[in-house]
N, C-alpha and C positions, 0 to 999 in steps of 0.2 A: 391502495386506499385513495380516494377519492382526496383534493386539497376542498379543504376548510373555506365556506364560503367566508364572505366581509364581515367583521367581527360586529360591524352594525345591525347586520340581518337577525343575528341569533341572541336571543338576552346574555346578558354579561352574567345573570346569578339567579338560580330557582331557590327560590323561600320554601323547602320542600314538607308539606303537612302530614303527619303518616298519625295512625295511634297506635301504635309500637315500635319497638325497637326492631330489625332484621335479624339477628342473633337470634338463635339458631335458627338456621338455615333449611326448616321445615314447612311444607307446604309452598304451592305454585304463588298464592299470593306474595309471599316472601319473596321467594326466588325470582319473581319477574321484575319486582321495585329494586331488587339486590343490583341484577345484571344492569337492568335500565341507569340507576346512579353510576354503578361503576362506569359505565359509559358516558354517559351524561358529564362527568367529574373530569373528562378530557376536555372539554370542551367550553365549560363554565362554571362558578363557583356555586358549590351547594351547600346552603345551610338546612340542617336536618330537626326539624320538630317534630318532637314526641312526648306521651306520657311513660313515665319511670315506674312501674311496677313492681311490686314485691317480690314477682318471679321473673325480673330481669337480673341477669347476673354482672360482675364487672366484666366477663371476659365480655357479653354485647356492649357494653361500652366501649369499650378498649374498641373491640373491631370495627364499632360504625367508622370509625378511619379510612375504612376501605373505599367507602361509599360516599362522606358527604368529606366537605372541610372543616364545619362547625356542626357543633351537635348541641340540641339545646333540649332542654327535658323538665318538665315536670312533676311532683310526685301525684301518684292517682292509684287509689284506692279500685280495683278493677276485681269485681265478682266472678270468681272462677264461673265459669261456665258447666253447665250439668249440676251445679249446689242444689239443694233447694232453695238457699236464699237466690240463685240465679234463676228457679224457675216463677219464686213470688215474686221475684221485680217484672219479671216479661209479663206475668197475667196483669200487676199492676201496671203496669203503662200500656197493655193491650185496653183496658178501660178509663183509665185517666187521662194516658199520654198525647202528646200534639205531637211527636217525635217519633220516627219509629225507634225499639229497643234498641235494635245492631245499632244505632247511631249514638243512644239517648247515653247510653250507659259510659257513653268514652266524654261525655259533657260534664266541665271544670271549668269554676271561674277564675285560676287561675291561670288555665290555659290561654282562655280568654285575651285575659289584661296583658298574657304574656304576647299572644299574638298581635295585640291592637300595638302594641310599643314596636313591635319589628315591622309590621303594614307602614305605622306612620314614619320608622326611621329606614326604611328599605332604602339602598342605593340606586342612582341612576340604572337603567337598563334591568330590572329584575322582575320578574316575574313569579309570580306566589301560585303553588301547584294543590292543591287538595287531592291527594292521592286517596282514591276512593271513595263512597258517596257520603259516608261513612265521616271521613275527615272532616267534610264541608261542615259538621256537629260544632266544629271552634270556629266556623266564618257567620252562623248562623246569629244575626240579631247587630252584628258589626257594620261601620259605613263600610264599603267597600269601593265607595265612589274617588278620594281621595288616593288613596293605595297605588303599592302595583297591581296592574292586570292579574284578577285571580279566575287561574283555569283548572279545571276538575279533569282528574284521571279517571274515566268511570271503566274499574276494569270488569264491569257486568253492567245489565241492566237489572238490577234488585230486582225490583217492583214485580220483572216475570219470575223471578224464582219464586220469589210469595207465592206466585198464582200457581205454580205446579205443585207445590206442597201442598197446597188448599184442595188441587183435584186428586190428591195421592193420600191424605189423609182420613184415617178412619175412623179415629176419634173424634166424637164432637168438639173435645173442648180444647184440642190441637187442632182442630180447623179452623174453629173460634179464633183464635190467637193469633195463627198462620192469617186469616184472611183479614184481621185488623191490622197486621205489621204489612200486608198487603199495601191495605189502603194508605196505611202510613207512610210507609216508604214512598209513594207513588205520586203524594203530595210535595211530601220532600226531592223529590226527584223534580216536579215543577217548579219548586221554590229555586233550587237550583239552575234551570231552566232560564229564569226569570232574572236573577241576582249576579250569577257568574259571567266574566268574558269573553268563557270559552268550555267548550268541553271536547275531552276526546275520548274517542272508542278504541276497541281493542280488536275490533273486526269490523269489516265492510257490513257486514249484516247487522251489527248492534248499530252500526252511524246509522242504517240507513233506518231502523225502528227508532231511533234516538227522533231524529229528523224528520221524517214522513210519518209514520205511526204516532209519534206524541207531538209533531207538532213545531221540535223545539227549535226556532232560530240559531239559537250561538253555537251551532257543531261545528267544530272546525275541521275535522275529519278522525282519522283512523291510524292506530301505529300497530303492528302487528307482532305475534308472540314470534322470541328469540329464543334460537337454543345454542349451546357452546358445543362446537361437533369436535370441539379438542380435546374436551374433558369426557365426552364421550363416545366412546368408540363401540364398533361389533365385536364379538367376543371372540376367538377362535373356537369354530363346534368342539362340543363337548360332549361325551354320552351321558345318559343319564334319562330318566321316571318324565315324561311329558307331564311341564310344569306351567299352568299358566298363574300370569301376576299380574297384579292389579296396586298401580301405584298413586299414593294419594294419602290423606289426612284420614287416620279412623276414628275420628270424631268429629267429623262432617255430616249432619244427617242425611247428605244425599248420597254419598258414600258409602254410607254403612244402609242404607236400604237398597243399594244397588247391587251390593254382596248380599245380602239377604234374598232379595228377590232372586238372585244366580244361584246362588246355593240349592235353593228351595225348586226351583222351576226348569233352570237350565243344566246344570253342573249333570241333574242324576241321568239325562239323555245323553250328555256328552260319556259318559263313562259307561252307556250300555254298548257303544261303540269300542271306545279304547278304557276300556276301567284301568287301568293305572296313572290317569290323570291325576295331579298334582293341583291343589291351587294355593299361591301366594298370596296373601295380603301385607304388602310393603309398605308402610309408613305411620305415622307417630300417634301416640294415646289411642291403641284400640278399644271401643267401650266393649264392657261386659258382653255382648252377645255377640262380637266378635270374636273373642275369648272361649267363649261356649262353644261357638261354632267349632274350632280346633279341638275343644278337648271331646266331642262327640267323632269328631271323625278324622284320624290319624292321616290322611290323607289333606287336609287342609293345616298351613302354617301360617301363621301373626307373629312378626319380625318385630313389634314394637320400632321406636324410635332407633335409628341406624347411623353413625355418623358419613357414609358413604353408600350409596344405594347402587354402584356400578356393579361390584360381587355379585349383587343379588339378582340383578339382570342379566347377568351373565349365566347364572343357572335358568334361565328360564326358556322357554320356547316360544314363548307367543306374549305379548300384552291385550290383556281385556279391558274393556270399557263399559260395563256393562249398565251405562248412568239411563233413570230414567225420569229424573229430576235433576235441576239446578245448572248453574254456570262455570262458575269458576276460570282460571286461566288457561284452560286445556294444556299448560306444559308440559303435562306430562307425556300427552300424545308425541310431542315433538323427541322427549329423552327417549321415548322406547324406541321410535325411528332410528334417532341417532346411533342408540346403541348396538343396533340390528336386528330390531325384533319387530314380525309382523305385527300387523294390529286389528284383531277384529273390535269392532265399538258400534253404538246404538251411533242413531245421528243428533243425538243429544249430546254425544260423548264427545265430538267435534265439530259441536257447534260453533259456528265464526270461523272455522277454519276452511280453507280453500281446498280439502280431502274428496277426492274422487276414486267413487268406489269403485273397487276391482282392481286400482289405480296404487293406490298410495294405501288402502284398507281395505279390509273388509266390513261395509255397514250392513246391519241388520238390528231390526229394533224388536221381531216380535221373538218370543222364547223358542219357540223352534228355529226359527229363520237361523238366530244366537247359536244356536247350539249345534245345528248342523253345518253353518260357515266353520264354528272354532272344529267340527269334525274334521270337516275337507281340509284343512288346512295341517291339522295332524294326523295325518294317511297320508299327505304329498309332501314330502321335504322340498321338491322341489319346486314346486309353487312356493312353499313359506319361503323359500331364499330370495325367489325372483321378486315377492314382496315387498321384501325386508331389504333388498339393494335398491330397488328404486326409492322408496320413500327415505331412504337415507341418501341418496344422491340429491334428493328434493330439496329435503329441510338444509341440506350443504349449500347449496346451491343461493339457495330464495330466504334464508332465516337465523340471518346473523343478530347477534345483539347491537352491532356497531351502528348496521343499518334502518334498524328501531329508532333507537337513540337519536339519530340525525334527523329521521320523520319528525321524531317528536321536538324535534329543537324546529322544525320546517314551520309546523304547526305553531308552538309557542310566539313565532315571529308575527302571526296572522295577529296577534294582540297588542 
């Protein structure tokens, strides 16, 4: 490891903005802010701000230990998501709101008062991070002039997911909604723009739409997704039903019409080929037509919430991506690498990522293109191997968390 530059280059403490707790440890948004603190926390003092929720538990308290040194919380009344009361708030503030929803609904005046008291008493050397666009919802309307330097984690660019919903929507009155949380967001995304003193991206391609495409002066650059190639390894082959898996949130809407759309379009050509194809869906709150999907077709599994997802990659043969909407942290591309599994994906599926196809994946975006790559690659064991050892020599090589972590301390000194 690299020695530690002059303790003056890099802030002495991040005032770290999240609106949740890390506990548990589901989904990439988690798991990249997980790894990044735990690293980060070598290097300088984190206090961790958050709202306290009715579905947080004490074990996520007890464990943000891992992650910050101080943990600070307040209580917030937060609308399950999928309610109906969660779906009359988003049409209302689709027509009322100045805020988009993803942001409006984590908005507290006690967050507020709580955050202006820690801005005005912050120590020498600190730097305040708004982890996500999302966070900035408690810097919104405060001086910010006074303060430490506050920099935004943007680990997406919002404002284009609106916009691929809005072309992917068939409903009028979820295009409706979709193209006003659009505009919303996109606003806020300049307001932030405009107000923070710094921002950073999560890929070379987000900085450079950050920066060129919108415009925006304060980018300060780029830190890139980390994976932990300790914790996950290749599996020793295994026999067994060609399984392909798909990991990720299933109640993500880009998610669960990515599997929808495969299901429907891709999946029945891949299985006129090899029909005892398998498919996985790995990760937490599958909705109901996820759920369907399995009990229609004996051949499709939904693992629900898992406290370890290595098992399950281990039975698999290949990772799909079959996204044809949205962002997200693409971590997951990195764990199936790691673990030793080929990857075929849309080039939505890795997006921001440096993946070179033929290389490190297989891309294909249209449903055939999909569905005869995931063929060829299960007829050829040994293509999937030659695969699945390069890109896990990659992401070893080029995609630690350590080296994240110190970009993003590189970056935070630029303020």
């Amino acid at each position: 490891m690299d020695a530690d530059p002059p303790a003056r280059s890099w802030p002495a403490s991040l005032l770290w903005v999240n609106v949740r707790l890390l506990h548990p440890l589901v989904g990439g948004d988690r798991l990249r802010t997980y790894h990044m603190l735990r690293h980060l926390k070598r290097h300088c003092r984190i206090r961790f701000l958050c709202p306290l929720t009715a579905a947080d538990t004490p074990e996520a308290v007890v464990r943000a230990g891992e992650y910050c040194d101080e943990l600070i919380t307040w209580p917030h009344d937060l609308v399950r998501s999928g309610s109906p009361a969660f779906y009359a708030r988003a049409l209302c503030n689709s027509v009322f709101g100045r805020r988009p929803f993803s942001c409006a609904k984590y908005a507290n005046p006690q967050a507020r008062r709580l955050l202006e008291k820690c801005l005005r008493e912050a120590p020498s050397g600190e730097v305040a991070v708004a982890d996500y666009l999302m966070s900035f919802i408690h810097f919104d309307g405060l001086d910010l002039d006074c303060g430490p330097p506050v920099v935004v984690f943007q680990h997406n660019l919002e404002s284009l997911i609106w916009e691929r919903h809005v072309q992917t929507a068939r409903d009028p009155l979820r295009r409706f909604v979709c193209a006003r949380e659009r505009d919303l967001t996109r606003a806020f995304e300049q307001v932030v723009a405009s107000r923070a003193a710094g921002q950073i991206a999560v890929s070379e391609e987000e900085e450079r739409a950050f920066r060129e495409d919108r415009g925006m002066g304060n980018v300060l650059g780029w830190v890139p997704t980390g994976v932990d190639c300790d914790y996950f390894q290749p599996a020793l082959a295994t026999e067994g039903p060609p399984t392909l898996v798909f990991l990720g949130s299933m109640d993500w809407q880009a998610n669960v019409e990515a599997i929808l759309h495969f299901a429907m379009h891709v999946l029945p050509r891949i299985r006129q080929a090899v029909p005892e194809t398998r498919l996985m869906l790995l990760g937490r709150n599958p909705v109901p037509a996820l759920r369907e999907l399995a009990a229609r077709d004996p051949l499709v599994e939904v693992t629900g919430t898992v406290d370890d997802v290595r098992p399950y990659l281990a039975r698999a043969t290949m990772m799909i991506l079959p996204l044809r909407v949205g962002g997200g942290t693409r971590i997951k591309v990195f764990e199936g690498m790691a673990a030793g599994l080929p990857v075929v994906s849309t080039r939505i599926g890795v997006e921001g990522l440096p993946v070179v196809d033929g290389v490190h994946a297989l891309l294909a975006d249209e449903p055939v293109a999909f569905a005869d790559a995931v063929t060829a690659l299960l007829q050829d064991p040994c293509r999937r191997a030659d695969l699945a050892q390069t890109a896990r020599a990659w992401v070893e090589a080029e995609f630690s968390w350590e080296r994240a972590a110190r970009q993003f301390l590189d970056l935070c000194a630029r303020v």
